[in-house]
C-alpha positions, -999 to +999 in steps of 0.1 A: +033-939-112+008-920-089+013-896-060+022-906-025+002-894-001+016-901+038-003-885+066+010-883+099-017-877+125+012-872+154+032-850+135-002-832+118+014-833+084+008-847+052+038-854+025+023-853-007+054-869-032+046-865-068+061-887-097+086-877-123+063-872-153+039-844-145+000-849-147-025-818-143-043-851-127-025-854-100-024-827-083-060-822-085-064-850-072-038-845-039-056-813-031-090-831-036-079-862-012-066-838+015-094-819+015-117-852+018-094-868+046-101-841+069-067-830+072-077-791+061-056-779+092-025-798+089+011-786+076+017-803+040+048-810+025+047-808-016+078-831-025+088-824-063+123-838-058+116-861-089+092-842-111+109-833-143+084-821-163+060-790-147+024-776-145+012-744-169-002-716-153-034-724-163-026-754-140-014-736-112-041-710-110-065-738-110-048-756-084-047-727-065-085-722-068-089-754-055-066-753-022-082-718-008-114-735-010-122-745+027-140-773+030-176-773+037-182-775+080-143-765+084-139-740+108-100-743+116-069-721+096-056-740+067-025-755+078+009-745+063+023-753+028+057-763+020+069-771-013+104-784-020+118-783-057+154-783-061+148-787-098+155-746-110+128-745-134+104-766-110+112-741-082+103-713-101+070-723-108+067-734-073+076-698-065+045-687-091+025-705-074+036-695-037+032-660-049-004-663-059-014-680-023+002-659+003-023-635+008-049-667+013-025-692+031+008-697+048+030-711+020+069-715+014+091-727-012+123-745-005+153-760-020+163-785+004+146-808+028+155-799+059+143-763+057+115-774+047+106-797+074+118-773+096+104-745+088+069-767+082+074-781+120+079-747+132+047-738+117+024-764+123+033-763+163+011-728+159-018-738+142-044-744+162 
């Protein structure tokens, strides 16, 4: 099964919702489509409630090197990342990965829902 990808232009967020089995693929291809929708400035929600198998680091660096990368003619801040794992091991590497943006982007892991959506409505309704 592929990635969900829900964007909601009201709420300026995107819920990215990958599958159980993990594919470099994928996300890839989630950063790639939310860079081409235009949505460079909105909050997005990572949900990896149902991933069971994870990315190398290899995988995360090059996923990072991929999300800092504003879009050519952008000129607004790159919305805020939040990235829910309850999964230990998945929220560890979520954490890796966290770690290696912060200096470039707003970005949060998060073990349950709710924080997440609220800490990702609380930052969203400051981007400009």
């Amino acid at each position: 099964m592929p990635i969900q990808y829900e964007r909601d232009d009201v709420r300026r967020r995107v819920v990215i919702t990958f599958p159980g089995t993990y594919q470099a693929s994928d996300g890839l291809a989630a950063i790639d489509r939310h860079h081409a929708e235009g949505a460079w400035a909105y909050g997005v929600l990572y949900d990896l409630r149902s991933l069971i198998s994870q990315p190398s680091i290899s995988d995360l660096k090059a996923y990072m090197e991929r999300d800092v990368q504003v879009p050519e003619g952008e000129k607004r801040r790159r919305g805020p990342i939040a990235i829910l794992a309850p999964n230990p091991i998945v929220y560890g590497i979520a954490c890796t990965y966290a770690a290696m943006g912060r200096s470039k982007m707003s970005i949060e892991v998060f073990r349950d829902w709710k924080e997440a959506d609220d800490w990702l409505t609380a930052q969203t309704s400051v981007v400009p």
